[in-house]
gemmi code that builds the backbone of each chain (N, CA, C; Angstrom):
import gemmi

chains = {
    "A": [
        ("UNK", (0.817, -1.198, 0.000), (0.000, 0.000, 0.000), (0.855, 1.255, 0.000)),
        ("UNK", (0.151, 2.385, 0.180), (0.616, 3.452, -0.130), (1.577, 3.835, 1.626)),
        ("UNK", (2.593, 4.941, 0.972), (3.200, 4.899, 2.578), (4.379, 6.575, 2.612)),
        ("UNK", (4.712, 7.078, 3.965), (5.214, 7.978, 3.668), (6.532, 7.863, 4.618)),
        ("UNK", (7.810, 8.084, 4.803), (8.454, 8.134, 5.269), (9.367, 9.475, 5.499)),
        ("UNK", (9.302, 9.847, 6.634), (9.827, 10.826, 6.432), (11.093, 10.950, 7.894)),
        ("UNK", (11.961, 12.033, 7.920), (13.097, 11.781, 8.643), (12.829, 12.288, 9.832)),
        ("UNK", (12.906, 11.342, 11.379), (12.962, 11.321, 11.994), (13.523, 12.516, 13.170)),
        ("UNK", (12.685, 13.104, 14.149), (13.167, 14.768, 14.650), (13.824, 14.057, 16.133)),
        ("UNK", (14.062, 14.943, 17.166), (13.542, 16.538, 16.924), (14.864, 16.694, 16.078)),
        ("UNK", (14.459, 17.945, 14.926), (15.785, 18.592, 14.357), (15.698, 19.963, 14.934)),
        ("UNK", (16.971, 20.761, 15.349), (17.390, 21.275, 16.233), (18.352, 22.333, 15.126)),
        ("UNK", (17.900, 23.536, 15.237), (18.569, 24.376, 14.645), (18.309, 25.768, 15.363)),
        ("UNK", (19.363, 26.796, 14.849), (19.367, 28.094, 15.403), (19.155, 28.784, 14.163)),
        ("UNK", (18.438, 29.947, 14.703), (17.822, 30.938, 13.941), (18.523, 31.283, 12.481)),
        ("UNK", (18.004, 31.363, 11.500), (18.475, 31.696, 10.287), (19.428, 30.598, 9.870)),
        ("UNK", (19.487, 29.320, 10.072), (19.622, 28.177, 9.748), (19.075, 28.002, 8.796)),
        ("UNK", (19.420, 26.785, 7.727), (18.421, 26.332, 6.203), (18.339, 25.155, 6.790)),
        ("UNK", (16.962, 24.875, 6.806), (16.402, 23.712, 6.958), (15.889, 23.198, 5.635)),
        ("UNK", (16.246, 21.276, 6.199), (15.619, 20.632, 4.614), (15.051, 19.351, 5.922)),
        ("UNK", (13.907, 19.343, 5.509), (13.425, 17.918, 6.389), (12.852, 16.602, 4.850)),
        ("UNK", (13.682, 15.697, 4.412), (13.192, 15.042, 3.995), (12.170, 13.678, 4.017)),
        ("UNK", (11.345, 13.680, 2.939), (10.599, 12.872, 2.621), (10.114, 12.139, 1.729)),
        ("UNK", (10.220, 10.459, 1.528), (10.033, 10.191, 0.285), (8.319, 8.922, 0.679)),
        ("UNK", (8.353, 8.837, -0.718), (7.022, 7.860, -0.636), (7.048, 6.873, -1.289)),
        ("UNK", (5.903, 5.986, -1.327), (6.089, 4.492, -2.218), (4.399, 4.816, -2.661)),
        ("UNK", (3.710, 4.621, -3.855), (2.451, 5.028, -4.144), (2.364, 4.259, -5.402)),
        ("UNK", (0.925, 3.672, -5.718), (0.781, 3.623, -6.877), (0.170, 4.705, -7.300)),
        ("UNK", (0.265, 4.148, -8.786), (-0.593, 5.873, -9.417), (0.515, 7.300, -9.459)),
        ("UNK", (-0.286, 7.939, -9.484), (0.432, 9.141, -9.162), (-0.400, 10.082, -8.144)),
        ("UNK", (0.591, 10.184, -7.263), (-0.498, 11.216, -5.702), (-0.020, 12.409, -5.777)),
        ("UNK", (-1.324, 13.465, -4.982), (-1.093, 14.578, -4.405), (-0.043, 14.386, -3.503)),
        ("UNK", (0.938, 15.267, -3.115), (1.706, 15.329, -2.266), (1.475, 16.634, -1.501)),
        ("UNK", (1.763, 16.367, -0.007), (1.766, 17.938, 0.951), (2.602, 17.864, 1.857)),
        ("UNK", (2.612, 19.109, 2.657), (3.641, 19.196, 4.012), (2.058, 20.066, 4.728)),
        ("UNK", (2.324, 19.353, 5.641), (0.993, 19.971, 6.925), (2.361, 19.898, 8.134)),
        ("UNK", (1.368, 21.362, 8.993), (2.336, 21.886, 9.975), (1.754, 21.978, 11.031)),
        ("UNK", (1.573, 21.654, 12.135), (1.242, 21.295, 13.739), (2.196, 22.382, 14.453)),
        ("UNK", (1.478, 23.489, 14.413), (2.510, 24.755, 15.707), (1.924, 24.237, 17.039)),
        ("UNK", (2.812, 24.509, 18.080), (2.390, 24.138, 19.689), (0.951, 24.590, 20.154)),
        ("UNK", (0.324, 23.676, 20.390), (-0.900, 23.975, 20.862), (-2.182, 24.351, 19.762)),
        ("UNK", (-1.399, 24.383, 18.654), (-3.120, 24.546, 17.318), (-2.890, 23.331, 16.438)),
        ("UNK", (-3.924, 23.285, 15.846), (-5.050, 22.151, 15.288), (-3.296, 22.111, 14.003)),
        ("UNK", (-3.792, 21.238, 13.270), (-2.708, 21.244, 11.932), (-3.426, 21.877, 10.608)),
        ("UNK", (-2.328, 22.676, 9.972), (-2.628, 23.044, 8.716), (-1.696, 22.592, 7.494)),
        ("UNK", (-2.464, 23.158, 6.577), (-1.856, 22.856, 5.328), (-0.765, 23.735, 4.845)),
        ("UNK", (0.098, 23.401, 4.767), (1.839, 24.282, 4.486), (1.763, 24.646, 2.894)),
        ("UNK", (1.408, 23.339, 1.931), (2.274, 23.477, 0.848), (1.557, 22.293, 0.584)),
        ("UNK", (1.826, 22.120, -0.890), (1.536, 20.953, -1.946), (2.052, 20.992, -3.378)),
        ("UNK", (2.087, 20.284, -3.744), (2.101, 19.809, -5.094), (1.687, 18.462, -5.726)),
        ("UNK", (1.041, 18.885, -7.455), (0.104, 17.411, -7.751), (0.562, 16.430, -8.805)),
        ("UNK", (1.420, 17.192, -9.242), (2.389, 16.241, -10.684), (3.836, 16.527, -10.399)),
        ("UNK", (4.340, 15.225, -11.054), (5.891, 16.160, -10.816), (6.853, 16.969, -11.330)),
        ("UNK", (7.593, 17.709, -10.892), (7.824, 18.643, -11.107), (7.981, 20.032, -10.821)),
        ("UNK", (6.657, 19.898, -10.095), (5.658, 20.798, -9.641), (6.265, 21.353, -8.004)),
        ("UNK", (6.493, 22.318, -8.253), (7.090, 23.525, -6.896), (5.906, 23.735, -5.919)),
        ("UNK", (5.856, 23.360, -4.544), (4.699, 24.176, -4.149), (5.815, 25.200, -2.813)),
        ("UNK", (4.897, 26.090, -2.342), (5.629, 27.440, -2.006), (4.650, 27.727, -0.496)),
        ("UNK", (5.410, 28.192, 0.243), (4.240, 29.318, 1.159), (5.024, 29.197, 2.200)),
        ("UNK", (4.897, 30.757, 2.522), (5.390, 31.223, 4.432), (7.216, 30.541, 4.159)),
        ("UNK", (7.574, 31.011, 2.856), (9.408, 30.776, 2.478), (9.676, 28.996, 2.313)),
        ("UNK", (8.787, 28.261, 2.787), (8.984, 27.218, 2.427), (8.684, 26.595, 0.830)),
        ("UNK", (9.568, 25.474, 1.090), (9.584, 24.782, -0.798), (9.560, 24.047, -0.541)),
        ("UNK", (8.835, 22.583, -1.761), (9.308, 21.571, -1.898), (8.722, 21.086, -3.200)),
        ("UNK", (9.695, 20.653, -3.728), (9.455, 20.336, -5.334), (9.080, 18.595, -5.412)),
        ("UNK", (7.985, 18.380, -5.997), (7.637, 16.563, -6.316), (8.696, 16.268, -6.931)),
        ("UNK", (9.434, 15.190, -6.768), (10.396, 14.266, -7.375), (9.885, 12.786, -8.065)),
        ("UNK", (9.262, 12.560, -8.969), (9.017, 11.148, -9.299), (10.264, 10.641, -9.383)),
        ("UNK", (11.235, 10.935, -10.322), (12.715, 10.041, -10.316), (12.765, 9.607, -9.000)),
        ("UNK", (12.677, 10.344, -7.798), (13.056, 9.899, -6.470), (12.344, 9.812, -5.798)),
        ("UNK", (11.508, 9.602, -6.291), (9.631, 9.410, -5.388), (9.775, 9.972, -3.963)),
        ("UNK", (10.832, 11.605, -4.069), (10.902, 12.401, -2.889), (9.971, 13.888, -2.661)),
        ("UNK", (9.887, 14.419, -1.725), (8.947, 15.584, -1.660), (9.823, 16.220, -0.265)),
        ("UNK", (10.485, 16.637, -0.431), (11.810, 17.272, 0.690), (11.944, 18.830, 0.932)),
        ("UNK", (11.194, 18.796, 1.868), (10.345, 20.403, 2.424), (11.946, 20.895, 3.142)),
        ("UNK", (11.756, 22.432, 2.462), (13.418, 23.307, 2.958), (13.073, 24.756, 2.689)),
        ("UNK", (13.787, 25.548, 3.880), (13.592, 26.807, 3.998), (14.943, 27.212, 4.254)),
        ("UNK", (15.030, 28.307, 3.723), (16.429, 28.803, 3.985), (16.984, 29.880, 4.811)),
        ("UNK", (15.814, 30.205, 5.580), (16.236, 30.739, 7.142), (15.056, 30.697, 7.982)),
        ("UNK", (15.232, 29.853, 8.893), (14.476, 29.574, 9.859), (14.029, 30.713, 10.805)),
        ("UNK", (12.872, 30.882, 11.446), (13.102, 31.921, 12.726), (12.427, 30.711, 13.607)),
        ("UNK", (11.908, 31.427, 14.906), (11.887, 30.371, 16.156), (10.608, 30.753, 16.003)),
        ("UNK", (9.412, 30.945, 15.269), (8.386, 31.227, 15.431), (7.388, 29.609, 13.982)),
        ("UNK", (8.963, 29.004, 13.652), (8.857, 28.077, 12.530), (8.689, 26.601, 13.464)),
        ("UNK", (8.890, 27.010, 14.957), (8.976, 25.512, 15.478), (7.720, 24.828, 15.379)),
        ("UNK", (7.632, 23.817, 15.165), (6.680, 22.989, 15.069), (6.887, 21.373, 14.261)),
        ("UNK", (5.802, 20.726, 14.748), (5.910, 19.440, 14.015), (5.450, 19.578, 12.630)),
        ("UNK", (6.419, 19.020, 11.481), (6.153, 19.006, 10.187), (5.319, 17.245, 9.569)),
        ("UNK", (4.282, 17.572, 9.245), (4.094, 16.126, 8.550), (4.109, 16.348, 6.847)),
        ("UNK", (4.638, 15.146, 6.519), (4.413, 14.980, 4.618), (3.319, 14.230, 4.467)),
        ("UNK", (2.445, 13.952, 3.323), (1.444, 13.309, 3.147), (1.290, 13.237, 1.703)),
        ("UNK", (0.646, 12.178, 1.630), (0.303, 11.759, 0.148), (-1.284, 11.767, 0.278)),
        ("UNK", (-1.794, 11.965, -1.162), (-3.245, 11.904, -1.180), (-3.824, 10.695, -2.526)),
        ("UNK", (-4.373, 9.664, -2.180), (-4.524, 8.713, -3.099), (-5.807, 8.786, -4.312)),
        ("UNK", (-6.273, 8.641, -4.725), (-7.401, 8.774, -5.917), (-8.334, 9.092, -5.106)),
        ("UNK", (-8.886, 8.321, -4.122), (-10.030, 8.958, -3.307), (-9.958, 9.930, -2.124)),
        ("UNK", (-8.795, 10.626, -2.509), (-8.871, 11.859, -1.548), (-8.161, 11.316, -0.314)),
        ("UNK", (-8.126, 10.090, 0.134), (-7.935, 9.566, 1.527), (-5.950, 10.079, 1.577)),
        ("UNK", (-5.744, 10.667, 2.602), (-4.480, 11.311, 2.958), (-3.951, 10.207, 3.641)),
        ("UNK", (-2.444, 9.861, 3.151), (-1.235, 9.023, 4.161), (-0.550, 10.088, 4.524)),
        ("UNK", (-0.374, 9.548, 6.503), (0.826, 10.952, 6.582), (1.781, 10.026, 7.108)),
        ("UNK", (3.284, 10.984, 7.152), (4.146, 10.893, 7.678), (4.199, 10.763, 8.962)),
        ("UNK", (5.522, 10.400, 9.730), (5.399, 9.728, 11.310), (5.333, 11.191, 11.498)),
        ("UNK", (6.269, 12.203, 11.025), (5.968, 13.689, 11.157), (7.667, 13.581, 11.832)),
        ("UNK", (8.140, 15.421, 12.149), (9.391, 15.778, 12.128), (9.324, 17.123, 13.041)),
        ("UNK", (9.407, 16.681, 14.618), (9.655, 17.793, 14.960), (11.049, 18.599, 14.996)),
        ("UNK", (10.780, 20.347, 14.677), (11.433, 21.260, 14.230), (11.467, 22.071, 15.683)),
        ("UNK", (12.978, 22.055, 16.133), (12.873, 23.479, 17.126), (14.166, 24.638, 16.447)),
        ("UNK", (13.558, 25.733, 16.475), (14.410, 26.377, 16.335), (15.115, 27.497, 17.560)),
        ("UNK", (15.645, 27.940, 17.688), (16.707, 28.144, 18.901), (17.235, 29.658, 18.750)),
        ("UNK", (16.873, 30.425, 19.564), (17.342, 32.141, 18.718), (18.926, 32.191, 18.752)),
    ],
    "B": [
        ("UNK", (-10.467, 27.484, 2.086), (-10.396, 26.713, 3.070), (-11.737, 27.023, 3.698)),
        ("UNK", (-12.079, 26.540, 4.847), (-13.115, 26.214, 5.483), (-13.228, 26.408, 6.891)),
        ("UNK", (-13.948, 27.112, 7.635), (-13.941, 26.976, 8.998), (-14.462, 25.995, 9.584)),
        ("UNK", (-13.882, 24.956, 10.692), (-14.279, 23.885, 10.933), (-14.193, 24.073, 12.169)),
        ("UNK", (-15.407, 23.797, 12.796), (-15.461, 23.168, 14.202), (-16.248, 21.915, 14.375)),
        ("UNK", (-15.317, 21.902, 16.158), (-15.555, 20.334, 16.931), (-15.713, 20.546, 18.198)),
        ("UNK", (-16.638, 19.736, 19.126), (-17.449, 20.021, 20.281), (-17.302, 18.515, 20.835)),
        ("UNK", (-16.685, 18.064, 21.966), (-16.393, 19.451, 22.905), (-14.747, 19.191, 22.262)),
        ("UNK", (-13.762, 20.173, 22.505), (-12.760, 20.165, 22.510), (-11.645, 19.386, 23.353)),
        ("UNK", (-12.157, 19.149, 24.277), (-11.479, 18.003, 24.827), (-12.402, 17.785, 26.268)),
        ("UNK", (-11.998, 16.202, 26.235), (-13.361, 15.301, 27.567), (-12.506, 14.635, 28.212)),
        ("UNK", (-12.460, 14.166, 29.336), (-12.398, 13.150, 30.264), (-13.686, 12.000, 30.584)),
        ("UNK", (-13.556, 10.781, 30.555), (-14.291, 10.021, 30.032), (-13.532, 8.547, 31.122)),
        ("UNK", (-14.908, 8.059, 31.652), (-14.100, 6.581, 32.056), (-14.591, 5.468, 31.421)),
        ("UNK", (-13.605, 4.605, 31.198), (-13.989, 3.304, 30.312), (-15.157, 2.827, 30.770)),
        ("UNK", (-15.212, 2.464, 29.150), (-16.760, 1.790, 29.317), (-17.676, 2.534, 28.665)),
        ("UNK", (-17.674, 3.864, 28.838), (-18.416, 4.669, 28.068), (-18.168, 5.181, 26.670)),
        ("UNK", (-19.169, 6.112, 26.311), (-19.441, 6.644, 24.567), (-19.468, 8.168, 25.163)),
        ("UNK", (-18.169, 8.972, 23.685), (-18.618, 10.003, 23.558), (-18.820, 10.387, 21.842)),
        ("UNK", (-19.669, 11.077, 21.755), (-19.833, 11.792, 20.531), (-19.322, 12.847, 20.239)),
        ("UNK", (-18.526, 12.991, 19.410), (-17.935, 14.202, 18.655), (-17.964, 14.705, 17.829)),
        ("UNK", (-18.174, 16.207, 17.681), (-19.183, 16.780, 16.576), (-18.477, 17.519, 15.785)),
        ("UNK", (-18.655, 17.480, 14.470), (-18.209, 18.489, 13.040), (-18.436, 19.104, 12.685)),
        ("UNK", (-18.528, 20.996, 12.851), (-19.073, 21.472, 11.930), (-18.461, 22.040, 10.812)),
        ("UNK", (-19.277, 22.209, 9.555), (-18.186, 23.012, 8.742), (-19.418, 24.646, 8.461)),
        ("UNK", (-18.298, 25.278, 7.717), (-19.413, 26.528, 7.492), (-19.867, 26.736, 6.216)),
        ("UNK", (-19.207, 25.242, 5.317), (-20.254, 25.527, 3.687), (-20.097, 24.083, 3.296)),
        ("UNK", (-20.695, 23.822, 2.541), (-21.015, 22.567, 1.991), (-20.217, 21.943, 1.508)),
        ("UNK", (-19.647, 20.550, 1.747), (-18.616, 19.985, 1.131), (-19.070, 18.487, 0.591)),
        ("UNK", (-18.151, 18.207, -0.195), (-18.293, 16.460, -0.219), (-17.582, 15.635, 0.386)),
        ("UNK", (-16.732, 15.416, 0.647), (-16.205, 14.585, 1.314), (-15.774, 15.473, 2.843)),
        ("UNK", (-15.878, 14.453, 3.624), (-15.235, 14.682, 5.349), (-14.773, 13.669, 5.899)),
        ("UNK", (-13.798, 13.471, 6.360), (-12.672, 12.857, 6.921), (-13.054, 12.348, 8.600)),
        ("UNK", (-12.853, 11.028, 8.890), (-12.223, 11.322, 10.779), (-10.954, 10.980, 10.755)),
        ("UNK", (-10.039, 11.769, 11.775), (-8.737, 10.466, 11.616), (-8.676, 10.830, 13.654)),
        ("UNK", (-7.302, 9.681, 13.771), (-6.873, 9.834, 15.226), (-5.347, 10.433, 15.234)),
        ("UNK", (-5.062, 10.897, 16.072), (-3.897, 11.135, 16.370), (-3.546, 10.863, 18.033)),
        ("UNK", (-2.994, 9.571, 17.846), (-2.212, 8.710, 19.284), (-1.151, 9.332, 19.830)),
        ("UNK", (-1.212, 10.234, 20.973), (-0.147, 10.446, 21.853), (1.806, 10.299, 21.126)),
        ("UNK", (1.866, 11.690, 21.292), (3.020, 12.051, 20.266), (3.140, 10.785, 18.679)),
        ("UNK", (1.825, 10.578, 18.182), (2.437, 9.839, 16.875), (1.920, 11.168, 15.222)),
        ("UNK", (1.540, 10.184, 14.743), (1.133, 10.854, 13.660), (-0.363, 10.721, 13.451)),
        ("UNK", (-1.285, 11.122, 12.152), (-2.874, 10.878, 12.021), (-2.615, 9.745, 11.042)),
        ("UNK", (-3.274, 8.706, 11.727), (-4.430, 7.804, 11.018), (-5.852, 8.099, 10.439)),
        ("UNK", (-5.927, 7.773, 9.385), (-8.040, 7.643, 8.859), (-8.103, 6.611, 9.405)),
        ("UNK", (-9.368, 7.016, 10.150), (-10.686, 6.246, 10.539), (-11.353, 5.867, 9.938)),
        ("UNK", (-11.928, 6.920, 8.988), (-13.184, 6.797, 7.930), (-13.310, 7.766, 7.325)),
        ("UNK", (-14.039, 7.312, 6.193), (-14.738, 8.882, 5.205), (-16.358, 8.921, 5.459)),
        ("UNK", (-16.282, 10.206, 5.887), (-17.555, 9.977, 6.244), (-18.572, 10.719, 4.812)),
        ("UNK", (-19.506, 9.420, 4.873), (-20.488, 9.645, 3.738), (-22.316, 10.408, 3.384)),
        ("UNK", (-21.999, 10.928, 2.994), (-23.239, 12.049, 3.057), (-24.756, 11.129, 2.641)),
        ("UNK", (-25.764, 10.720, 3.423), (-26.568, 9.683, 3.453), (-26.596, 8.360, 3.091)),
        ("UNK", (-24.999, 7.534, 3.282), (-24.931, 5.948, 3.426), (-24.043, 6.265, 4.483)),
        ("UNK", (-23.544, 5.118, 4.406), (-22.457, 4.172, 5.622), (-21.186, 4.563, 5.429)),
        ("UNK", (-20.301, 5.025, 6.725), (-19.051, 5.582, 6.423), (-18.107, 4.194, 5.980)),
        ("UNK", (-17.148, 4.545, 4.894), (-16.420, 3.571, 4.647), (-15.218, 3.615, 5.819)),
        ("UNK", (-14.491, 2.430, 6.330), (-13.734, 2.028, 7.529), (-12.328, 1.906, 6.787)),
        ("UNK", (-11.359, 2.367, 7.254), (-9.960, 2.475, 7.472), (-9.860, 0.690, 7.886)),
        ("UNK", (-8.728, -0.247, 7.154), (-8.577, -1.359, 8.197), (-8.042, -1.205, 9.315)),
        ("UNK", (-8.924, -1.443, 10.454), (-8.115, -1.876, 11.593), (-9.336, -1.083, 12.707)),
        ("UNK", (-10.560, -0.379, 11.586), (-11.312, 0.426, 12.597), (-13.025, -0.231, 11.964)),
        ("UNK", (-14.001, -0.218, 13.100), (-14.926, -1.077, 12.908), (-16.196, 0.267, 13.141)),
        ("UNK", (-17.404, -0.331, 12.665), (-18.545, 0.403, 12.317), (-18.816, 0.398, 13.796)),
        ("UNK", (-18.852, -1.098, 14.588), (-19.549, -1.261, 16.087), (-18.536, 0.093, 17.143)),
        ("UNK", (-17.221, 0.361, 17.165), (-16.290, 1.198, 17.632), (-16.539, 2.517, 17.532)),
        ("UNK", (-16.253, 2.842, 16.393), (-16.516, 4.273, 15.694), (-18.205, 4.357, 14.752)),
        ("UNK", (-18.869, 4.740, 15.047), (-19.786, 4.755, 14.193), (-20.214, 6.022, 14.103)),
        ("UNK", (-20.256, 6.998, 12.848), (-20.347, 7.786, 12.388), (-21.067, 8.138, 11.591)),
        ("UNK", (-22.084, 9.238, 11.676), (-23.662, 9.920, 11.030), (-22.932, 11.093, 10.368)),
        ("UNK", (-23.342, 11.511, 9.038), (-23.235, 12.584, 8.341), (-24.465, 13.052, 7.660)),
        ("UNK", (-25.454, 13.537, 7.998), (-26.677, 13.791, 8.003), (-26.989, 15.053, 6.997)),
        ("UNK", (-25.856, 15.546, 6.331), (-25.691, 16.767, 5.756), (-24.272, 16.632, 5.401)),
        ("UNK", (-24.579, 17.904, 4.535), (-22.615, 18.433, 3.578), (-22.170, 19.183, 4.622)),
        ("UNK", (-22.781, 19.591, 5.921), (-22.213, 20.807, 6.735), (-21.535, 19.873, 8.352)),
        ("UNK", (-22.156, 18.764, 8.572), (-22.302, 17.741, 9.855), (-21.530, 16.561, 9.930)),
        ("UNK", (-21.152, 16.484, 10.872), (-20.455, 14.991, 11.008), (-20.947, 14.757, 12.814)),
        ("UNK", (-20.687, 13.169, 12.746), (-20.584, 13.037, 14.479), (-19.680, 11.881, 14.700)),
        ("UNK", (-18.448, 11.723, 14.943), (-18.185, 10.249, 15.559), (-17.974, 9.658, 16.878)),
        ("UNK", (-18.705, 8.555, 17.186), (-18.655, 8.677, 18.298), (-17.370, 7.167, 18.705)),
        ("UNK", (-17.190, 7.498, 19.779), (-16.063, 6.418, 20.332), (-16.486, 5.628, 21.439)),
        ("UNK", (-16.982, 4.346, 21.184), (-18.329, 3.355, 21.979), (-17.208, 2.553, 22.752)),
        ("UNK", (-17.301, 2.605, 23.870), (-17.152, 1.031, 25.107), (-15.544, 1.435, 25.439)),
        ("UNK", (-15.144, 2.632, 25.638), (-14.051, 3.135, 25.673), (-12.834, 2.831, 26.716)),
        ("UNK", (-11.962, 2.671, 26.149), (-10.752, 2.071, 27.086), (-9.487, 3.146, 27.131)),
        ("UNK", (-8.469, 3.004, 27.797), (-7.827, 3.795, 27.725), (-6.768, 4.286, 26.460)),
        ("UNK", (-6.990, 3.176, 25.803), (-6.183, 3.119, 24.262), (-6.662, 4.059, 23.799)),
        ("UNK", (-7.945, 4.107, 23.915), (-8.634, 4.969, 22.835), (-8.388, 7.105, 23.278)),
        ("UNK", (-7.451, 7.181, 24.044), (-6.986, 8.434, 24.599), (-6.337, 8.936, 23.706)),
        ("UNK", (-6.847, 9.975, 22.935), (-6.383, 10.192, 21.366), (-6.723, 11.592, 21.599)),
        ("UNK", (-6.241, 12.503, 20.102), (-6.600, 13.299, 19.919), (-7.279, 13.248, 18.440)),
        ("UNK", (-9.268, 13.266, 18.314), (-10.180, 13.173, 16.759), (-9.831, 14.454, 16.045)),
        ("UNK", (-9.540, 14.137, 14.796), (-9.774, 15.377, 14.401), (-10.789, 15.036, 13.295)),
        ("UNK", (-11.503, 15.855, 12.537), (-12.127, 15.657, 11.451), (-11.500, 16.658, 10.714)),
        ("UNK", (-11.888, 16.032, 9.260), (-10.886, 17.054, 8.022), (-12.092, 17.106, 6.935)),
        ("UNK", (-11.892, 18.232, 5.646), (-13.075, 17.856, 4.589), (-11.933, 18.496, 3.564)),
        ("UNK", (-12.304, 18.244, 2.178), (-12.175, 18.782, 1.039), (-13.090, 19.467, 0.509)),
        ("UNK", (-12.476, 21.132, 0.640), (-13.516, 21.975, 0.243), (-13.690, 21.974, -1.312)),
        ("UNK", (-12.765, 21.393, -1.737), (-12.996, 21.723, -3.356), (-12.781, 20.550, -4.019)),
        ("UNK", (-13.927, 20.244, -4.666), (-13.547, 18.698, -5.161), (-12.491, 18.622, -6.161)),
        ("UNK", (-11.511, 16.850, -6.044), (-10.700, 16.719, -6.866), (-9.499, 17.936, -6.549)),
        ("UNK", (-9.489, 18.583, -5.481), (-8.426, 19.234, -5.136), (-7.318, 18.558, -4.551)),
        ("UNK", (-8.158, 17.327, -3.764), (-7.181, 16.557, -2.377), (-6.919, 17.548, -1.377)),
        ("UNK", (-7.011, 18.708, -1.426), (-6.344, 19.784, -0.413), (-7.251, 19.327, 1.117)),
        ("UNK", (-6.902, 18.705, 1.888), (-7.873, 19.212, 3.216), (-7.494, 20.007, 4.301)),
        ("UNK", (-8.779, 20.299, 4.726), (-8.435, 21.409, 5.928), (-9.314, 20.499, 7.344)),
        ("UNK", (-8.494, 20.789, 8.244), (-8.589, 19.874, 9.535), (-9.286, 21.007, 10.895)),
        ("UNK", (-10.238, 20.149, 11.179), (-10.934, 20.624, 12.316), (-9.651, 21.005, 14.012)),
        ("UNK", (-9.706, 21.726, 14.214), (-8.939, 21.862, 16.136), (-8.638, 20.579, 16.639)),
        ("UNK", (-9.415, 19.403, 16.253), (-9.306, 18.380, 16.819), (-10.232, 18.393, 18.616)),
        ("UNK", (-10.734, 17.124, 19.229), (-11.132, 16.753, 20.357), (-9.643, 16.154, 20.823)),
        ("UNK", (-9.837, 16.349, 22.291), (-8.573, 15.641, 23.042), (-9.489, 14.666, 24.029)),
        ("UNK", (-9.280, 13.643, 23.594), (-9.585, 12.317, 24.750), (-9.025, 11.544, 25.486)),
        ("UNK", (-9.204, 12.182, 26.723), (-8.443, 11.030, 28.106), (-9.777, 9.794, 28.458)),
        ("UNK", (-9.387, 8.853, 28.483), (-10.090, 7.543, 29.271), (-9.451, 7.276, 30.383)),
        ("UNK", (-9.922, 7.337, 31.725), (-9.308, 7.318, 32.553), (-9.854, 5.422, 33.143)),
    ],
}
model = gemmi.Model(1)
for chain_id, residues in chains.items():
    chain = gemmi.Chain(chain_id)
    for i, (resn, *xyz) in enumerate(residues, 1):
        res = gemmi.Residue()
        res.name, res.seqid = resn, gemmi.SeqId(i, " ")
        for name, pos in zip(("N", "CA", "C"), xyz):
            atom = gemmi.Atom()
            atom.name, atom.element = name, gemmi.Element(name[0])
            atom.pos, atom.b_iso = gemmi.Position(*pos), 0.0
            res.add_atom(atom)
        chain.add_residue(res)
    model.add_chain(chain)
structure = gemmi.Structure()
structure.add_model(model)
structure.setup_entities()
């Protein structure tokens, strides 16, 4: 079945640090891909996506470009502040909408 | 995106018992989501919940456990029957506001202790 793996936290950086938290997947078909973000104490949102590959998705300085060659989706920002801490999940989305997530990647950042 | 709420936001509950947990959204959607999220892990689906039939089940989660009413494009309820302490999770419900987007947007989530 479908599945997401992504790299194991806490990752630990100081302010204006470039962060890259990778993530790859195993899917048939071809899936939506996302990064959803869990800040301390609120519900989770949606960061970023992309639906073919190739395809850049963007928001709040973060990137991550779909990789089919490397069936990767590897979310990176290139200066962190401490207001970025939070748990990162990747996720895939299968034909019927139904979302796989990642174990998820907590992020602290450190002034 | 969608404004979503869930009632109550978090319960204390002793085994054995049922609570119901409620979805609202503020416009009409087609599809709505439950999933769990287990004490520092990640979200699992539960189910999709289906707008006048039977929610389809995630393996490993049962209709008698979770059984879930969507009575409308705006409503959800799932409830968590004969409760043990495993079941000390945090529900969230999610929907896709725009069909064929895949994009979802996730309710605050309920926090459940079984004591």
């Amino acid at each position: 079945g479908d599945s997401v793996t992504q790299m194991e936290g806490p990752v630990t950086l100081s302010e204006e640090a470039f962060l890259t938290i990778n993530c790859t997947y195993t899917a048939t078909g071809y899936p939506s891909l996302f990064w959803y973000v869990q800040y301390p104490g609120e519900g989770l949102q949606l960061l970023l996506k992309a639906t073919k590959a190739d395809d850049k998705g963007s928001n709040k300085g973060f990137e991550a470009t779909y990789r089919k060659e490397t069936t990767s989706f590897h979310l990176e920002k290139g200066s962190v502040q401490v207001s970025d801490s939070a748990v990162y999940f990747c996720a895939l989305s299968d034909s019927w909408g139904k979302l796989q997530f990642g174990a998820g990647t907590q992020v602290v950042v450190t002034p | 995106s969608a404004v979503i709420s869930q009632k109550p936001s978090r319960d204390i509950c002793q085994r054995g018992t049922s609570l119901t947990i409620q979805c609202q959204v503020d416009s009409q959607v087609t599809m709505m989501f439950w999933y769990r999220q287990q004490p520092g892990q990640s979200l699992t689906l539960i189910a999709t919940a289906n707008q006048g039939s039977e929610a389809t089940y995630e393996s490993g989660f049962v209709i008698d456990k979770f059984p879930i009413s969507r009575p409308n494009l705006t409503f959800s309820t799932l409830t968590v029957s004969n409760m043990s302490p495993e079941d000390s999770s945090i529900y969230l419900c999610s929907v896709e506001t725009a069909s064929g987007t895949y994009e979802q947007y996730f309710g605050p989530g309920t926090r459940l202790t079984v004591t």
